[in-house]
Structures are given as structure tokens and as C-alpha cells.
N, C-alpha and C positions, 0 to 999 in steps of 0.2 A: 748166234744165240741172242737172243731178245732179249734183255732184264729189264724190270722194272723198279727202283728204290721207291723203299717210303722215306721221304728225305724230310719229313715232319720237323724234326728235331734238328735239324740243319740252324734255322734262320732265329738264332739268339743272339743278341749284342756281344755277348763274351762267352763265346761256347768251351766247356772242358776237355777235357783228356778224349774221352768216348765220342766225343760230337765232330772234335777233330781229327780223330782216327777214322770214325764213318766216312767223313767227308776225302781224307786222301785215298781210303778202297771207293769208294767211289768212281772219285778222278782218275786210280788205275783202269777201275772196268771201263771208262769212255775213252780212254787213249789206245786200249787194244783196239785193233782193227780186225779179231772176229767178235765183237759183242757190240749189239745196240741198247743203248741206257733210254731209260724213259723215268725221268721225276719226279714224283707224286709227293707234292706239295703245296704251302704257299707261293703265291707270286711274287716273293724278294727272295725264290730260287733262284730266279734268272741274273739277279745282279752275282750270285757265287756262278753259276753256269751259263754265262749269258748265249753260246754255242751249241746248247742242248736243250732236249725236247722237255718240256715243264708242262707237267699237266695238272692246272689248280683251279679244276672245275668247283664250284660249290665251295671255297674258302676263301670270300670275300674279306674277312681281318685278319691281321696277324697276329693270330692270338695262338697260344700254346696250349689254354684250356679247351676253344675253340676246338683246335688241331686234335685231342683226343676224340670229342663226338665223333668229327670228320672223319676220322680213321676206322672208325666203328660201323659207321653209318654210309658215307661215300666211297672211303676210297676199295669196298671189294666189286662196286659196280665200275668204276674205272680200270678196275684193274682186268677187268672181264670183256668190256667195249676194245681195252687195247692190245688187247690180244698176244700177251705176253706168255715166254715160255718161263719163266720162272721169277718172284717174287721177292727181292732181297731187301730186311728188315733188321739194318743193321745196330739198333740202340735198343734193342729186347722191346719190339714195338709192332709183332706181327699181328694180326687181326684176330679175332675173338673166335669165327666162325670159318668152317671149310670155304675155301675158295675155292674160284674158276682153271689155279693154277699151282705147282708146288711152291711151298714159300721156306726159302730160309733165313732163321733168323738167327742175326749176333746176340748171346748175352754175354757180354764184358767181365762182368761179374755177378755177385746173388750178395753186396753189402747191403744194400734197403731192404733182403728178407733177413740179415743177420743183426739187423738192429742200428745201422750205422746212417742214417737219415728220419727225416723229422716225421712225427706220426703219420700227417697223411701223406707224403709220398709213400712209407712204409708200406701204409695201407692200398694205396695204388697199384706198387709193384706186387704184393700180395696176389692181391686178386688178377693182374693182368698177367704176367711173367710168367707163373704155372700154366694159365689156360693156354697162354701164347707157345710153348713149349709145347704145347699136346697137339695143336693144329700146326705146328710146323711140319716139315718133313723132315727137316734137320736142323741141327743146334749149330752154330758155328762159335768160337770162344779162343780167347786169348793167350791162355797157356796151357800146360798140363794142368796147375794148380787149381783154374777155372773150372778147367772140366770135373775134376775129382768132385769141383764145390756141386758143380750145378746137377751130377748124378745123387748125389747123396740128399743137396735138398731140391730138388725138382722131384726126383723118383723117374728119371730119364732111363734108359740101357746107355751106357759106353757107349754102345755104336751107332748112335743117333746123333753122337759131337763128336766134331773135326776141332783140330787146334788149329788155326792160324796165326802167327806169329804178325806185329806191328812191325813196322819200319822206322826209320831212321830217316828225317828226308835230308837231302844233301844238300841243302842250304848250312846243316852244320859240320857238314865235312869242307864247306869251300871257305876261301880265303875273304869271302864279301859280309862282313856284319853293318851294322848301324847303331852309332855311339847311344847311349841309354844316360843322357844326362841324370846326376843326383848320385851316380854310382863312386865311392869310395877307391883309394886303390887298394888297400889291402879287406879282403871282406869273405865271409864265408857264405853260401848260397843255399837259397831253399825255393825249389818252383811246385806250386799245387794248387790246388782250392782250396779254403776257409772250411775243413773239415774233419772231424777230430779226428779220423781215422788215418788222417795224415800226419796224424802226432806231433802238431807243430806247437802242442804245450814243452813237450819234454825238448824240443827242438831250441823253444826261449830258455829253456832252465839249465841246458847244457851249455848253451852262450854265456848265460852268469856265468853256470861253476868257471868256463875258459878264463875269464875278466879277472876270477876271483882270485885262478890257482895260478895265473902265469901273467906275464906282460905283456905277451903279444897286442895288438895296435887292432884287431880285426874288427871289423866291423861286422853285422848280420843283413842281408838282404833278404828280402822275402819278394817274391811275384806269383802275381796271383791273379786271378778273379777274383771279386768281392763275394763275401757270405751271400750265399742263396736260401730260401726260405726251404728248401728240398734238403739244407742241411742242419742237423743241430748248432747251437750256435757257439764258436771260437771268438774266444775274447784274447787280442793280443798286447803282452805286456805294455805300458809307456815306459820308450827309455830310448833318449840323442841318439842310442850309438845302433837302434831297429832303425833299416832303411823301409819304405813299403811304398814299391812303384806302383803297385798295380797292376791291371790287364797292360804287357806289352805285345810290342808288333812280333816278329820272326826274328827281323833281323834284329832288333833290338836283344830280345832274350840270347841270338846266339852271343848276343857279345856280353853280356851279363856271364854268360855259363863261361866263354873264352879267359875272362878276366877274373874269374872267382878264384879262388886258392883249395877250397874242398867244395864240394857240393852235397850238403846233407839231406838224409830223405828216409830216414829210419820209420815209415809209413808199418800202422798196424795191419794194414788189410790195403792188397794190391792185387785187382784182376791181370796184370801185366808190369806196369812202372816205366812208360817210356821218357820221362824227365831223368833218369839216371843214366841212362843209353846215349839222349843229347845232351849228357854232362861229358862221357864219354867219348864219344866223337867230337868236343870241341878240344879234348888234351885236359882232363880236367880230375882227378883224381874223385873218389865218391867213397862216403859212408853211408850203408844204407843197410837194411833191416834183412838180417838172414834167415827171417820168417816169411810165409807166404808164397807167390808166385815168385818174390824178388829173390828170393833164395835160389829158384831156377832159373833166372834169366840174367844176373848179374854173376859172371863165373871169372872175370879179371878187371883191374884196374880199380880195384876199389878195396874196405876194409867192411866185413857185412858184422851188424852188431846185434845183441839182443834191444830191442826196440822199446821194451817197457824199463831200460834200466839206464837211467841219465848217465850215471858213473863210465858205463861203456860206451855211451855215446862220443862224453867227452872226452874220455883216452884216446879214442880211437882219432878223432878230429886232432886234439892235440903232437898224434905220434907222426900224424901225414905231414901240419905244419911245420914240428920240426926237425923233420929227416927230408930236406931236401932229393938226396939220391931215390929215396922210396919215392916220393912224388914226381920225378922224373919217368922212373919206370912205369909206375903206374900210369901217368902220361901217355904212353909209348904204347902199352898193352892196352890199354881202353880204347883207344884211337883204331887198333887193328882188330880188336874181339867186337867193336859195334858197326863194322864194318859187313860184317855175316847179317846186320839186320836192314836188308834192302825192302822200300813198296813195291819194286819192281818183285822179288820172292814171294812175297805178301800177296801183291795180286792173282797172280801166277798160282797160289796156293786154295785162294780165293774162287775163281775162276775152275778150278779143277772138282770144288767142293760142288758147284752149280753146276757142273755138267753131270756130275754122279747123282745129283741130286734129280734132274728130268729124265735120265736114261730108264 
């Protein structure tokens, strides 16, 4: 099978959750050896795929606004000169207009049509995401929760979306991390973007009440990407005892998530939530939001809370720190429950959605 990605979204300085899941199904579909990839992008593709075929006819800058025209305008005549058997448009990014070939596209989630990004992205997704859903052939999406979203407000059938489930890459299941200087030893962990849907207000306010109500020594980490203009804007507390490393490497984060003592993540709105899964697989006990997708894909090794209610946040943080035997277990079950979330299933799932898709 021939694929072609639109890999548009690939090549940002500090790419998200979405841009980094695109890019490991990606790297699954070029490492099977029944599928040919072809990349339709800029040209600082080739520094992520320096091995594969990058076709970035007509996108002389690196630019991201740039890269909309280009996708509207160029890339349905590349995709047609290269003669591809199927089209995959994995960041809800498929073309406007019928093409030369079936196309399917990822939408991860439908937060920028529920209100959870800054007016004109809102407005962007708007207008592109619906139209792009009507010229796909198929919708591909992250969990059951995703699909439910994206039938209800797309106005899709059910069986136009496939689930594909995220992976887990095994970089945090092995024994190799890289020290993350600045890091505290005793500390509690939060990994996301600068977004309020990540609830990382109630996240600083449950750190007080902790400070306020007990003695523990913990400190708070946060990493992250910095605030993007595509999000409304988080203002986070000043206070000695908030770490804020920043964008780290891989290995760096696995040893953050290795060495944290809970990992919080009581997120209001989650197409999937894979920062809880490699909280998970490092031995790392999690509280997180028993709303949304995280409700279906978090089912051990953690304590799931009501997300808009600080008091449960902070119990629940508090009863992990101090019941050691519970954090053990939970340890133990995390490590083997996120072990079912392979790239290799992922691809493989992926792969079967494209073949159903040209038959």
C-alpha cells in the first residue's frame, strides 16, 4: 500500500500531545514493510525523516500559516502527480475538496469546536474540521469518548469512525532515562500544555490546600510547552516551591515521571490522555479526572477524581502520599495495565483502518 501523510503539522519547535502521536503512527506506517510512506510537507521533514520520501513542492518557508494555503491549494495536485493509494491526515487536517484519492483523517478531539482555544483558532477548526470530516472517507479518533464527541458534533454516522487507541513508547518502560536537573526529590508531577482544559488552576490550588493541611516536604513540577496563542491564556501561580522546566527531551520527562511520587492530571476535556499512561509505565501512581475519555482509558494504578473539585483532588493526592502499600500497588498495576498500550497495536490498528478504507 502507498500512503501519503500530510505531515504539515509535524515541524514546530515544541510540538503537543496530537503532533507527537501523528508523528510515532507515522514512524509505525514507514517501519512496516507492506507500506510505502510519502510526506507531504515542509522541508525540515527530512531532518525528523531524514530516510524517507519528503515531498515539499511549493513550500518554500516554514511557516504554519503559510502551510494552511499550501494544503488548500498545493498539496491535492501532489497528492495526485504521486499517485498514492490512500491519503492520511492525521491532526484533523484533510483537504477542503474531493480528491484524486481516499483520504483519512485523524480528529483527536472537537475541544476548539467546544470552546476550549482562542477565538481564531476556534474559528479555524469551525470552518475546516466539519468540511474536512465530509470529504474524508473516514474519521479515524482516539478513544470511544472521541468518537461519541465527534458523531454528535460533526453530524458524522458511527461508522464512518474507527477508534485507534495511542501507545505507550518503550522508552518509558526501559531502564535508560536522563537526569532533568532543577528536579527536587520529594515532588508531585503535572505534564501538558499551558491550557485551561488542563485544569492546571485547580492543580496549583490543590498544591496549597496540600502545604496548608499537612507537612509533607512536596514540591510541585510542572512541564510543559509554553502558552501558545491557539490557547486561551494560563496564568501560573508565583511561589519557591512551583518547579517550571519547560519543553523537555524524552528521556529527560521519563525521569521526571520515574522520580515523582503521584502524577496529577485531573484534565477537564481529554481526546485520549497519554501523559497518565507514561506516568504509568514508569511505576508512578496517578490522579486524574474520571470524566471524559480518561475515565475510559485509565482503569488501574491510579485514583480517578471529580476534576472541578479541588477538595477531591487534594484527598485523593494526599491518601496516595500517605499509604505507602497503596502506592506500591498501584506501582505494580500501572506498569502491567499500560503495558496493553503498544505503537506496535496502534499501528497495526491504523493500518487495517487504511486498508478498509481503499477496498
Amino acid at each position: 500500500m502507498k500512503v501519503g501523510v500530510n505531515a504539515r503539522t509535524f515541524t514546530v519547535n515544541e510540538p503537543g500531545g496530537a503532533v507527537q502521536t501523528s508523528i510515532k503512527h507515522t514512524r509505525g506506517l514507514i517501519d512496516r514493510s507492506d507500506t510505502d510512506v510519502i510526506l507531504f510537507g515542509d522541508s525540515s521533514l527530512n531532518s525528523l525523516f531524514p530516510d524517507d520520501m519528503v515531498v515539499s513542492t511549493a513550500y518554500p518557508v516554514s511557516s504554519q500559516a503559510y502551510g494552511l494555503v499550501w494544503e488548500r491549494v498545493v498539496l491535492p495536485a501532489l497528492v495526485h502527480r504521486s499517485d498514492i493509494d490512500v491519503l492520511y491526515c492525521p491532526n484533523g487536517n484533510a483537504p477542503m475538496t474531493r480528491i484524486s484519492c481516499p483520504v483519512v483523517m485523524c480528529i483527536h478531539d472537537v475541544n476548539a469546536l467546544k470552546g476550549w482555544s482562542s477565538g481564531i483558532h476556534q474559528l479555524y477548526r469551525r470552518l475546516a474540521v466539519p468540511r474536512g470530516a465530509d470529504v474524508a472517507s473516514t474519521i479515524t479518533t482516539v478513544s470511544e469518548f472521541s468518537k461519541s464527541e465527534i458523531v454528535d458534533n460533526l453530524d458524522v454516522p458511527s461508522s464512518k469512525v474507527g477508534v485507534v487507541y495511542n501507545g505507550v513508547d518503550k522508552t518509558f518502560f526501559s531502564s535508560q532515562s536522563e537526569q532533568l536537573n532543577g528536579i527536587p526529590e520529594d515532588y508531585l508531577l503535572f505534564v501538558g500544555s499551558m491550557n485551561p482544559r488542563k485544569n492546571l488552576k485547580r492543580v496549583i490550588k490543590s498544591y496549597a490546600a496540600i502545604k496548608t493541611q499537612t507537612d509533607l516536604p512536596h514540591k510541585l513540577v510542572i512541564i510543559g510547552p509554553e502558552n501558545k496563542n491557539i490557547f486561551k491564556s494560563v496564568d501560573i501561580e508565583s511561589r519557591d516551591d512551583i518547579i517550571t522546566p519547560g519543553f523537555v527531551t524524552e528521556g529527560e520527562l521519563k525521569y521526571a515521571y520515574e522520580n515523582a511520587d503521584v502524577f496529577v492530571f485531573p484534565s477537564l476535556y481529554e481526546g485520549f490522555g497519554l501523559p497518565p499512561l507514561e506516568a504509568l509505565a514508569c511505576g508512578t501512581p496517578v490522579v486524574a479526572s474520571e470524566t471524559t475519555s480518561l475515565g475510559e482509558i485509565l482503569q488501574e494504578g491510579c485514583i480517578q477524581v471529580n476534576p472541578e473539585n479541588i477538595q477531591d483532588i487534594t484527598d485523593a493526592i494526599i491518601q496516595i502520599l500517605e499509604n505507602e502499600q497503596m502506592a506500591r500497588d498501584f506501582a505494580i498495576q500501572g506498569k502491567a495495565y499500560a503495558r496493553r498500550f503498544t505503537w506496535e497495536n496502534a499501528t497495526t490498528q491504523l493500518r487495517d483502518v487504511l486498508t478498509e478504507t481503499i477496498q
